[in-house]
N, C-alpha and C positions, 0 to 999 in steps of 0.2 A: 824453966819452961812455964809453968803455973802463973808467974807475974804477966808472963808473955799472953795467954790465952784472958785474963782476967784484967790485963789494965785496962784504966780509961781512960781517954783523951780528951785533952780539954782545950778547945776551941779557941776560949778565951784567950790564951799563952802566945796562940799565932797570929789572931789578929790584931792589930793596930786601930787603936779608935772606938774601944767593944763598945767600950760604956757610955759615946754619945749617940742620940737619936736627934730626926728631925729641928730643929733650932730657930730656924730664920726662914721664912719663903712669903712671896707674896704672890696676888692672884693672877698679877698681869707683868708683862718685862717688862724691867728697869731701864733705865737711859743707858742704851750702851756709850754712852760720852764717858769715858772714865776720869776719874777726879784724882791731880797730881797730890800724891803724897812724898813724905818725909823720905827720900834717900833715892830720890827717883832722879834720874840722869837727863836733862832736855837737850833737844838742839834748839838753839835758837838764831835765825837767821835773819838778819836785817836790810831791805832793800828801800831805794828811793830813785826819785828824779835824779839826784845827786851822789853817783857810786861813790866818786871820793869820799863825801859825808860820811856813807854809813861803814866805811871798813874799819872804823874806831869800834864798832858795835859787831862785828864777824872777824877781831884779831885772833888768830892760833891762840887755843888756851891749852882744854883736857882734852885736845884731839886726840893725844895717844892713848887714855884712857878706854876710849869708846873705839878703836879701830878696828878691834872684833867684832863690831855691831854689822850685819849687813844695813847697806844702806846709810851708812853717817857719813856724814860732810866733814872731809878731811880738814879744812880751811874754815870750818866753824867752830866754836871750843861747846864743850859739854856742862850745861850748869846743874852741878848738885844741887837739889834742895834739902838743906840742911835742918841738923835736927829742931831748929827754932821756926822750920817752916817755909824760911827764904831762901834767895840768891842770889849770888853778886854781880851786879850787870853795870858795864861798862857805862860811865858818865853820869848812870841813874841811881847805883846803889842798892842797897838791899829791898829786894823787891817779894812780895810776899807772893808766893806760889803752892802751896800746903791747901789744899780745899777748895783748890776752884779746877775748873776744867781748861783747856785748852784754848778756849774759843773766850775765857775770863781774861786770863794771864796775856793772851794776846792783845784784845781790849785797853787792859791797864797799859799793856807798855806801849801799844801806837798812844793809848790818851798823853801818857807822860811824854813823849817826844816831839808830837803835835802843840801840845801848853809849853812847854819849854823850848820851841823854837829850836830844835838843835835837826831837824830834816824837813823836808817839803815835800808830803803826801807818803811817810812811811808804808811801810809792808811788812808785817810782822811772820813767818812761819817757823811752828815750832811743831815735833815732835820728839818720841818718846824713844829714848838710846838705848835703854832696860826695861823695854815691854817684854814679860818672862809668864812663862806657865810652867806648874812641876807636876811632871805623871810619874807616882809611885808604884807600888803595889803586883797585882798580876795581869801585867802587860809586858812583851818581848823584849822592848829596850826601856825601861825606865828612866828618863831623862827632864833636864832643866830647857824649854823650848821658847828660842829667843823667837818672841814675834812682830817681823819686822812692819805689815803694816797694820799693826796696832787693832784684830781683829781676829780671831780666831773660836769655833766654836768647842762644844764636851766632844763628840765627835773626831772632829780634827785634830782636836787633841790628841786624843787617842789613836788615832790612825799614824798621827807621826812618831808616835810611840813603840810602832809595831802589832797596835790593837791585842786585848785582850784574849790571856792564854786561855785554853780548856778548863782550867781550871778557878778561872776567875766568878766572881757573885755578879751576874750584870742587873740584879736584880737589889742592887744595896752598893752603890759608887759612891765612894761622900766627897764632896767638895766642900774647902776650907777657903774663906773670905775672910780677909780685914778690912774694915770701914772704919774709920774713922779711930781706929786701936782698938776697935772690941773684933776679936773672931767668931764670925759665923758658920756654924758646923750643918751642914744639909745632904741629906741621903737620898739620892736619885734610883729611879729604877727604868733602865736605858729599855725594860720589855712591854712599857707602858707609852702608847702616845701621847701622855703629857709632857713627856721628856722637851717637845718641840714645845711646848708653851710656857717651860719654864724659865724665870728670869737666872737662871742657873746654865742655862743652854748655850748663850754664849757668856766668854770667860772671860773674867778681868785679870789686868795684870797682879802678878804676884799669889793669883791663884794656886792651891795647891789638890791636886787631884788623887785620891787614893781609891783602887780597885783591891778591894777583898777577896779572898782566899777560897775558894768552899772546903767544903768539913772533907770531900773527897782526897783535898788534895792536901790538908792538912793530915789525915789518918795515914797517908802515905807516906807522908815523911816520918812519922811518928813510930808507925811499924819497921820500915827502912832501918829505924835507928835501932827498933828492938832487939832487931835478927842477928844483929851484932854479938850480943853477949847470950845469945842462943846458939850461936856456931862456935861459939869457944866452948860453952859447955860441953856442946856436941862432939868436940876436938878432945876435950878432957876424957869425959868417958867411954869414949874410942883408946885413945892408952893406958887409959887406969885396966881396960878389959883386956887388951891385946898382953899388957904387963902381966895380969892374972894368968893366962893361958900359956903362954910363955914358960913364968917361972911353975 
């Protein structure tokens, strides 16, 4: 009973993340354009004057791949971008896609098939088959959230989450970014109106979202677990006494 009345709880044990702070933030938002990285899934879809032409360029590839995805084109294949950065694209070859945005990658591939004569007035549209967000922490449903068109805010995130239990920090959210392979660790506080001016406000893909605990709902677990080896006690010296009276 004594350890019971006198222990401490430490904060630290329950949450996730204790020991970063602030890291990365800048004064105005970022391009919401997001820049394809390394393991990222594309559709890419090829039209012209000439349909026959371009179904060399939309043959069945990794369509089973992506058929979970809402929104992917059955009839279009899905190109990895691989760990060196590219992908293998029909007639053109390894095409580097790693660090440019959507609106690049499209660019390059009409350039190449306009110089190389192989369509007349291409149409290039691509997007994104594993645009994902991850909500941790303490929110109802914790979940990996596919976003199919390619936009979603901290908010919405959260909301499709099942938004944030009673017992959640909405005063300390940290959001986790990779850029370019370094991670950026940033602690949000959703009770301040900056929240809206933060380049953190909407969410890029592969984002990870972690909602912290309070000490409320930490100490209650914590006691929860005490009471345990307090009521066996209590169970012992209930027949150690009834034994004594007894005999």
């Amino acid at each position: 009973f004594l350890p019971f009345l006198f222990s401490c709880v430490d904060t630290r044990k329950a949450v996730l993340f204790n020991e970063l702070n602030q890291a990365s933030i800048q004064s105005k938002i970022e391009n919401l354009e997001p820049v394809i990285q390394k393991n990222d899934l594309l559709s890419i879809i090829v039209t012209s004057r000439t349909p026959e032409a371009s179904q060399i360029f939309n043959l069945p590839g990794t369509s089973s791949q992506v058929s979970n995805f809402t929104n992917a084109t059955t009839a279009a294949p899905g190109y990895l971008v691989n760990q060196e950065g590219y992908i293998q694209f029909p007639v053109l070859g390894s095409i580097k896609a790693a660090g440019l945005t959507k609106k690049d990658l499209t660019d390059n591939i009409t350039k190449s098939l306009i110089e190389g004569k192989l369509l007349l007035d291409p149409n290039v549209s691509i997007r994104y088959l594993n645009y994902k967000v991850t909500v941790i922490g303490e929110v109802a449903k914790p979940a990996v959230l596919n976003v199919p068109n390619e936009k979603i805010t901290l908010l919405e995130a959260l909301g499709l989450a099942g938004d944030m239990t009673i017992f959640a920090r909405r005063d300390n959210v940290l959001v986790i970014r990779e850029t370019d392979g370094v991670k950026n660790f940033t602690r949000l506080n959703l009770n301040s109106n900056e929240i809206f001016t933060s380049p953190y406000y909407y969410l890029k893909s592969n984002d990870i979202v972690y909602v912290e605990p309070t000490k409320q709902k930490v100490n209650q677990t914590n006691q929860s677990r005490l009471w345990i080896p307090v009521i066996f006690s209590g169970i012992s010296a209930a027949v150690i006494i009834i034994d004594r009276i007894v005999n």
